[in-house]
C-alpha positions in Angstrom: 17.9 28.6 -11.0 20.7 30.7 -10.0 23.9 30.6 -12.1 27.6 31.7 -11.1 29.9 33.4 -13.7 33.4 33.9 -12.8 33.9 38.0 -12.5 37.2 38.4 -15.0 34.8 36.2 -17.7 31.9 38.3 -16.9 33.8 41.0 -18.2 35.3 39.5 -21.4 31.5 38.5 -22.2 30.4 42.4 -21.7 33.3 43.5 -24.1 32.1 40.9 -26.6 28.2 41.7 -26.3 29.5 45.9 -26.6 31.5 44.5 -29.9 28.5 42.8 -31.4 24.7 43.4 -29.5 22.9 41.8 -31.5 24.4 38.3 -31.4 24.2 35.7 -29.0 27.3 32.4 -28.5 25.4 29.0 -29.4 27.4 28.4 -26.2 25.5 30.3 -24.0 23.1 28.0 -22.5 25.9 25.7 -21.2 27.8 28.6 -20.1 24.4 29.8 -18.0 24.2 26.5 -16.7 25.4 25.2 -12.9 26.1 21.5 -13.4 25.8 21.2 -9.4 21.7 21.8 -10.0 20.8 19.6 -12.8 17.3 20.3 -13.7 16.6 16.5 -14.5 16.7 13.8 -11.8 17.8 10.5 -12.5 15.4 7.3 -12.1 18.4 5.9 -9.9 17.5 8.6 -7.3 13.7 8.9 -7.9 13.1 5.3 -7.7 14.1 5.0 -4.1 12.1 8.6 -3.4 9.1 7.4 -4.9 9.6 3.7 -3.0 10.4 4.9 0.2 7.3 7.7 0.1 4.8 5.5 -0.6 5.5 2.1 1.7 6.1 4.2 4.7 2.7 6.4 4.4 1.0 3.0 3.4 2.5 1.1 6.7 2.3 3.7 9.3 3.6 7.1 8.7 5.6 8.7 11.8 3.5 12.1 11.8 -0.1 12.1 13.3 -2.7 12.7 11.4 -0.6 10.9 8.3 -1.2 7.2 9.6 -3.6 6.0 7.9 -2.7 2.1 8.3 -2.3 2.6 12.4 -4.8 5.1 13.5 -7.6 3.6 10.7 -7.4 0.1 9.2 -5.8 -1.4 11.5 -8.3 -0.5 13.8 -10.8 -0.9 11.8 -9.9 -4.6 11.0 -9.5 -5.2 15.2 -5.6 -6.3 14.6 -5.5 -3.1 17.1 -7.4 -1.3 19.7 -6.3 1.9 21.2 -6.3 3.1 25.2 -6.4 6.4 24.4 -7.6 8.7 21.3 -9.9 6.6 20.6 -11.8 9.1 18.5 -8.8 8.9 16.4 -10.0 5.0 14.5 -10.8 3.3 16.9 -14.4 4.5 17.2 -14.6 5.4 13.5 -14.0 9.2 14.0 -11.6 10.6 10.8 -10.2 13.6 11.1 -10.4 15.2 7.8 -6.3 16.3 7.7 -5.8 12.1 8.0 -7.7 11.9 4.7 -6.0 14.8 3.0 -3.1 14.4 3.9 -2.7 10.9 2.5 -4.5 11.6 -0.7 -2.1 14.2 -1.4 1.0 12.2 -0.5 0.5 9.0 -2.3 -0.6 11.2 -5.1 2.7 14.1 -5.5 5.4 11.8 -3.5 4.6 8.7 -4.6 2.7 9.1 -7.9 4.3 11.8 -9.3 8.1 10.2 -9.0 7.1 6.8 -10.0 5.2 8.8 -13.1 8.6 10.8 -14.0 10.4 7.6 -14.0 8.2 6.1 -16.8 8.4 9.3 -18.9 12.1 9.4 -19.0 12.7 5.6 -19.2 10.1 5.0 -21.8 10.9 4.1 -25.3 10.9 8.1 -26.7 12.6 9.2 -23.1 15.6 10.9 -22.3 16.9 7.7 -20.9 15.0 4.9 -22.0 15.5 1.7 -19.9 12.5 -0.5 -20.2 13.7 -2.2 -16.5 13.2 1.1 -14.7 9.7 1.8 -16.5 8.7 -1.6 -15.5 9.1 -1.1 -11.8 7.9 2.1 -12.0 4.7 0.3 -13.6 4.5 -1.6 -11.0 4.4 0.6 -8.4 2.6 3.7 -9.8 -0.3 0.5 -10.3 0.0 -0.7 -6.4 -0.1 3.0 -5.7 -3.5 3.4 -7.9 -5.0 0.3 -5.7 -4.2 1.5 -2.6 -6.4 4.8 -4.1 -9.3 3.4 -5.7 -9.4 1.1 -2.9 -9.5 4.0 0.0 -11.6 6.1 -1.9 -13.6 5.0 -4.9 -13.6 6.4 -8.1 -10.6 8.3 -8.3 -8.3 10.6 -11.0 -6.6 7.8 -13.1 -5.9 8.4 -16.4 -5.6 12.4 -16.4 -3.9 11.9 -13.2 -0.2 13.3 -12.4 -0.5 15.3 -15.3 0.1 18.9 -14.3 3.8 19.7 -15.7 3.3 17.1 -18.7 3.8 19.1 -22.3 -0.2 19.5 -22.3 -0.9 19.7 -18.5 -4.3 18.9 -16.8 -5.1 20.5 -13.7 -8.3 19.5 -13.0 -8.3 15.7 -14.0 -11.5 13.6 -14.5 -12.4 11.0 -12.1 -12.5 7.6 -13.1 -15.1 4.4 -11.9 -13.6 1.9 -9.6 -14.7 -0.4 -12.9 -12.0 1.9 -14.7 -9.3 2.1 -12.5 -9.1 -1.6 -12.3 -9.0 -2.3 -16.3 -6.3 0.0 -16.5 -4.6 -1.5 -13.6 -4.6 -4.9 -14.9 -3.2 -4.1 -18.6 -0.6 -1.6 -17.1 0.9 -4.7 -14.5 0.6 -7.3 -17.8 2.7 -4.4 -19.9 5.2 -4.1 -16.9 5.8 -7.8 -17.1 6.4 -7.4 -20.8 8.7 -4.4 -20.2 10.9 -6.5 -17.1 13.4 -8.4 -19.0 15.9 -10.6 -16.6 19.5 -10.3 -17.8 18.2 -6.5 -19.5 19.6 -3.2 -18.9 20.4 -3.0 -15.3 18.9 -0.7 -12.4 20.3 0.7 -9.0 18.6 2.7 -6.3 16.2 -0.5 -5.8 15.5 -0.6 -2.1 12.8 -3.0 -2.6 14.5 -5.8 -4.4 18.2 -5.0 -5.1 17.6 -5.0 -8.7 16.3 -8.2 -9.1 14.2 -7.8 -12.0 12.9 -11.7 -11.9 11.7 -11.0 -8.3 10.3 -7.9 -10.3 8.2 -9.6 -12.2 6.7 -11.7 -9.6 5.6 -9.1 -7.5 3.9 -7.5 -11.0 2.2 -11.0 -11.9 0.9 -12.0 -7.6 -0.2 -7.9 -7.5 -2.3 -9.1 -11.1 -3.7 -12.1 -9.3 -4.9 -10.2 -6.4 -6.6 -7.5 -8.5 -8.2 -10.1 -10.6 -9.2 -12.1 -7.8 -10.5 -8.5 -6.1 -12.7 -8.1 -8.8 -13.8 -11.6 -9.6 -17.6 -11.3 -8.3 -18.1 -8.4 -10.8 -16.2 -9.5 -13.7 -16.1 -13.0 -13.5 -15.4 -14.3 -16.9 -12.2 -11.4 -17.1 -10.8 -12.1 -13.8 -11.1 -16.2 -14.9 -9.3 -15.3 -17.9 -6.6 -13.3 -16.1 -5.7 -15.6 -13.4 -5.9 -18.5 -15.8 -3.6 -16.7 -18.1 -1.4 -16.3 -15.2 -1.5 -19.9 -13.6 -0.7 -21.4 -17.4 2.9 -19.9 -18.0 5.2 -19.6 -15.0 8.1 -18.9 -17.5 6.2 -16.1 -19.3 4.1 -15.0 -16.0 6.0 -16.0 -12.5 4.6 -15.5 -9.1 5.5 -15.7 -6.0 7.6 -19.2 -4.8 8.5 -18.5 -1.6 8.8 -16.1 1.3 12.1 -14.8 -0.8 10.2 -13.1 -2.9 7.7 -11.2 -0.4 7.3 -6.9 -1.5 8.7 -5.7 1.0 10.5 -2.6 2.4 14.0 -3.5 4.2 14.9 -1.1 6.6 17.7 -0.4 8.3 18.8 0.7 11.8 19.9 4.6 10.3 17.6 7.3 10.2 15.2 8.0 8.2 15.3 4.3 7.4 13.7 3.1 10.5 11.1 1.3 10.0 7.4 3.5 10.8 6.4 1.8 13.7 9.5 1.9 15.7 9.7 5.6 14.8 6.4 6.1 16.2 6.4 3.7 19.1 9.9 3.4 20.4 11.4 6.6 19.0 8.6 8.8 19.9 7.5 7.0 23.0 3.5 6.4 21.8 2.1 3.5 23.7 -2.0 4.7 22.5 -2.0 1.4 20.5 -2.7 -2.4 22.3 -4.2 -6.1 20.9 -7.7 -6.0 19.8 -9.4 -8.7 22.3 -10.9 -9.8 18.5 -7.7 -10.9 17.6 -6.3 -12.1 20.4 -9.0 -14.2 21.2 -9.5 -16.2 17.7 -5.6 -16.7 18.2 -5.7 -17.9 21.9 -8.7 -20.3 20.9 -6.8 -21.7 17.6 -3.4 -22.0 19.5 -2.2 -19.9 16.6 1.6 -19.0 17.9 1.3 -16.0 15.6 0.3 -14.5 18.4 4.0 -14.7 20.5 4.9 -12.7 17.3 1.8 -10.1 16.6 1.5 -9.3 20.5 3.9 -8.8 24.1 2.5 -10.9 26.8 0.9 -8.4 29.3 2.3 -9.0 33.2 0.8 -12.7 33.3 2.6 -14.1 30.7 -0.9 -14.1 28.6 -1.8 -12.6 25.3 -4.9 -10.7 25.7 -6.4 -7.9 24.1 -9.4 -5.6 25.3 -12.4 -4.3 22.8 -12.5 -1.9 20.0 -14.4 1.5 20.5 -14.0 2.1 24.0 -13.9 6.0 25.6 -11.1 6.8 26.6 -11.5 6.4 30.7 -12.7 2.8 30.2 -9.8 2.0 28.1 -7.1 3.1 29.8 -8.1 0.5 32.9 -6.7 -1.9 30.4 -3.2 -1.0 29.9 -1.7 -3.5 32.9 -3.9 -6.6 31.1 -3.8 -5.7 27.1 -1.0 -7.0 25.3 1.3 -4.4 23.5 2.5 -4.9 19.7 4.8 -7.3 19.4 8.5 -6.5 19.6 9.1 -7.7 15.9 7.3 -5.0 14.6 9.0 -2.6 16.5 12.7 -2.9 15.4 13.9 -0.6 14.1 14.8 -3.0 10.4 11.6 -4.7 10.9 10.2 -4.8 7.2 7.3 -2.9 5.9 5.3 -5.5 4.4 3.3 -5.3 0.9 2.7 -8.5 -0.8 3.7 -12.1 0.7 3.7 -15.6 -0.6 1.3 -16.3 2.4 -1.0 -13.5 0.7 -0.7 -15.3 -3.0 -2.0 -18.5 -1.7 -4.5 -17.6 0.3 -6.2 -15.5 -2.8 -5.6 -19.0 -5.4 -7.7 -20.7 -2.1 -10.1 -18.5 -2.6 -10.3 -18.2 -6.7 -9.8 -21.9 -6.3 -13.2 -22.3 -3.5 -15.2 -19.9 -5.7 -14.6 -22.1 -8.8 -12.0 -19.1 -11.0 -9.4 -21.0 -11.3 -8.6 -24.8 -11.6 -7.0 -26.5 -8.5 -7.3 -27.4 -4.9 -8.6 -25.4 -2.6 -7.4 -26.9 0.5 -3.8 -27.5 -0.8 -3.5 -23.7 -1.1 -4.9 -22.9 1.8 -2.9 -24.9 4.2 0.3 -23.7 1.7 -0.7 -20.0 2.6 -1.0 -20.5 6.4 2.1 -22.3 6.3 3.6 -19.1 4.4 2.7 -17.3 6.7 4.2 -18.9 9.9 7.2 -19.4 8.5 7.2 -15.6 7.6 8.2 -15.6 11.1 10.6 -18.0 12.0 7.5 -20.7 13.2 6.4 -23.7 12.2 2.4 -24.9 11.9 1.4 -26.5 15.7 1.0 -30.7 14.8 -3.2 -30.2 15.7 -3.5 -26.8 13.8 -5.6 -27.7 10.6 -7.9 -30.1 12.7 -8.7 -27.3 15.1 -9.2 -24.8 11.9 -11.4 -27.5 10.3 -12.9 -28.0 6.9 -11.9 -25.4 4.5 -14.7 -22.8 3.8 -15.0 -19.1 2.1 -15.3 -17.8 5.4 -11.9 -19.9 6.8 -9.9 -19.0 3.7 -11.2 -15.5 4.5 -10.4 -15.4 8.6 -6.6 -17.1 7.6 -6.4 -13.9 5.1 -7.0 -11.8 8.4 -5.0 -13.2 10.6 -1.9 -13.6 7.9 -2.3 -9.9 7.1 -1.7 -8.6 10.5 0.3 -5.6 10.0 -0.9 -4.8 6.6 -4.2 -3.2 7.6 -5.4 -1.4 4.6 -5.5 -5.0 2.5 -7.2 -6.4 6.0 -9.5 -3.7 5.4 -10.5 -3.9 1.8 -11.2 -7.9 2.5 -13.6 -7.6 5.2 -15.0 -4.4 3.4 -15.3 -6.6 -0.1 -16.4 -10.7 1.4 -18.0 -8.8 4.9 -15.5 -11.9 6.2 -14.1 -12.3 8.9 -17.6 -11.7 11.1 -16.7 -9.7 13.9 -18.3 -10.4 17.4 -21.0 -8.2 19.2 -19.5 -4.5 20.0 -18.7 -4.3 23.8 -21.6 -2.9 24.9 -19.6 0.2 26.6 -18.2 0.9 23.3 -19.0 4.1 21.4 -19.2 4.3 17.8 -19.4 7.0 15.4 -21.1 6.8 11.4 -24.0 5.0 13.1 -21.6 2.0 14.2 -20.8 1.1 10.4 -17.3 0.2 10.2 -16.4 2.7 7.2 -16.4 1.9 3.7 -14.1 4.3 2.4 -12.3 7.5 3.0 -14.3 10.8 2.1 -12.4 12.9 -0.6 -10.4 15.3 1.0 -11.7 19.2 1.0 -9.3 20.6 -1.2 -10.9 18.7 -4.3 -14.1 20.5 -3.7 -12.4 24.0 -4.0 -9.8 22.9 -6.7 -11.5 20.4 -8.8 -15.3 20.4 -7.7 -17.0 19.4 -11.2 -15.0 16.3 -11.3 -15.1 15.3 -7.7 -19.1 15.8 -7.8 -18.9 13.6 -11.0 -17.2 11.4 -8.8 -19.5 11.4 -5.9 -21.8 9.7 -8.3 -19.8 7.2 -10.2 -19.5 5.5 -6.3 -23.0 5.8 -6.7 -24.2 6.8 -3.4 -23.0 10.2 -0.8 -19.6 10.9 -0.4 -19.8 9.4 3.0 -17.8 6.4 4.7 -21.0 4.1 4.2 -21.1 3.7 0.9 -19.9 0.7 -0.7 -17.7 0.4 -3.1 -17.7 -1.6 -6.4 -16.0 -4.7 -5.7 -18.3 -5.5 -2.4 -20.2 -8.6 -2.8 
């Protein structure tokens, strides 16, 4: 840090060190110190870093070769289909700076600020404020997810640990198995920590300091670990959710579309919301309406799809098929409908958790027999959630034509209502194999031997920075460090 001393005082302090040597002022560390470069930085203006970092990378991050949810899951899931690049997700293909580039991000911009927070709000921290440590619990733990979830066994609990007082610089990796325990306790002690009428918070650009709203998202992100990991841990996640479902006073959820996790952005740069930066702002039109979706939608008379999708130059809303080359795709671009205007505004929200999301995973625990309650009354509560995200109401003959509830209804309903969100699309599909897809066109062209991936390979740099762990790692996924291999939670 460069310091500034006044000339005329640098002299009085060289007449006073040629008076007396050998001593030094008990002043002189202030006096050596610019108060215009404080070398701590205040939750108030981490928390909104940290926030900011993490939900745009996670939604659709403006750079190529950074948008992971746009040019993979998304694709991956058929919400999309691209007409061009389509060796960039559509057909599989990862280029290897996508998977780096995102494991590093969500682990020094997101992680690292959320982790700083905790330090100095904890109990023994230079400003403790047990509100601020609990949102930062909450995120650093939806960060985490998003990880494991991408990758597999993962550095967890020597993670973000390279400046601490005893710093670690090559961190083990932890199971999937792991990752998820200390998940689950961290977004119970966040809970605990998040006290309504407590010390207050500002730079919340997520909820505006609402701690109760807080607490909601900490308990529904709990639910949907639980509920993640139910087939593997059954009597746990039982215990979880039940724990949950018992005590809304102690343990709220969400109660409404209010109280959805999402990013509000705003009209000024660099608020914009991801999408409109890429696709309006930057002029990218590589992205149209997978024909999968489009046509589930069409033959449900779902009018989701006036919101999800542009109606091409017929006034219809039709896609065209994943994994086609390039010169075959591009004969689709006056008949495939473009992304829906809604998602392109510049405020359009960046979406984590909804209400529609919640209810949807209690029909689930609910059908699977987890958690006490009826199935059906949470599923038609979640599709309901999820229209009226969006300013709709449920068409009069919609549940008939949906029919009797089943795992793989409650599953396609998760699909559909997570349009947007395609990482948590992903990791559905890639735990239940639900919704099934239809045949591939047979012009398509897949890569990885036409497996939809399975994870994200770890990135390069961990095999020249930290190679004994990431091995170690390689094994704890139990199979190659390939985008075939399954993870933990699949069933």
């Amino acid at each position: 840090m460069k310091s500034y001393i006044n000339p005329k005082y640098f002299a009085s302090l060289m007449l006073a060190g040629a008076l007396s040597v050998t001593s030094c002022t008990k002043d002189f560390d202030e006096i050596n110190t610019n108060p215009n470069s404080p070398t701590t930085i205040g939750a108030q203006y981490l928390l909104p870093t940290g926030i900011e970092s993490a939900v745009d990378r996670y939604w659709g991050h403006r750079t190529r070769f950074e948008r992971i949810n746009i040019d993979a899951a998304e694709l991956y899931v058929q919400h999309f289909t691209r007409n061009i690049y389509s060796n960039e997700g559509d057909n599989y293909e990862v280029s290897p700076a996508l998977v780096a580039n995102n494991w590093k991000g969500l682990y020094n911009d997101a992680l690292l600020n959320f982790q700083r927070i905790i330090i100095q709000a904890g109990p023994s921290g230079i400003s403790p404020n047990a509100n601020y440590e609990g949102v930062a619990l909450v995120m650093r733990s939806w960060v985490f997810s998003l990880l494991t979830d991408m990758y597999g066994a993962i550095p967890y609990s020597e993670a973000i640990a390279g400046t601490s007082e005893n710093p670690v610089y090559k961190p083990k990796y932890d199971s999937m198995e792991q990752v998820y325990a200390g998940l689950l306790n961290d977004l119970k002690m966040a809970n605990e920590k998040l006290t309504v009428g407590g010390p207050a918070i500002s730079g919340d650009i997520l909820y505006s300091g609402d701690i109760l709203k807080w607490k909601k998202f900490a308990n529904s992100l709990r639910l949907r670990l639980a509920n993640r990991q139910a087939a593997k841990k059954p009597a746990e996640s039982k215990a979880i959710m039940a724990e949950i479902l018992a005590d809304a006073s102690k343990y709220p959820i969400f109660t409404s579309n209010a109280d959805n996790a999402s990013l509000k952005c705003t009209t000024v740069l660099p608020s914009n919301n991801e999408w409109n930066q890429v696709m309006v702002q930057d002029g990218r039109t590589d992205w149209n309406i997978s024909s999968t979706l489009a046509d589930k939608m069409n033959a449900l008379g779902d009018t989701r799809i006036t919101v999800y999708a542009n109606p091409n130059k017929d006034g219809k809303y039709q896609g065209h098929p994943n994994g086609l080359p390039d010169a075959i795709a591009t004969g689709y671009l006056s008949t495939s409908s473009t992304i829906g205007s809604y998602f392109l505004k510049a405020d359009a929200p960046e979406v984590i958790m909804t209400f529609a999301e919640l209810n949807l995973i209690l029909a689930e625990a609910a059908f699977d027999g987890d958690i006490t309650g009826d199935a059906t009354s949470y599923f038609e509560k979640g599709i309901t959630a999820s229209f009226a995200q969006y300013g709709l109401t449920v068409p009069a003959s919609y549940f008939t034509t949906v029919g009797a509830i089943s795992k793989a209804k409650i599953m396609e309903q998760k699909w559909i209502a997570l349009f947007g969100q395609g990482i948590e699309a992903w990791t559905e599909k890639r735990r239940t194999g639900l919704p099934v897809f239809p045949a591939a066109d047979s012009r398509a062209i897949f890569v990885n031997d036409g497996v939809m991936p399975t994870r994200f390979t770890y990135p390069n740099s961990e095999y020249s920075l930290n190679q004994e762990s990431v091995e170690a790692g390689v094994k704890l996924n139990g199979s190659a460090n390939d985008m075939k291999t399954k993870l933990w939670w699949a069933e």
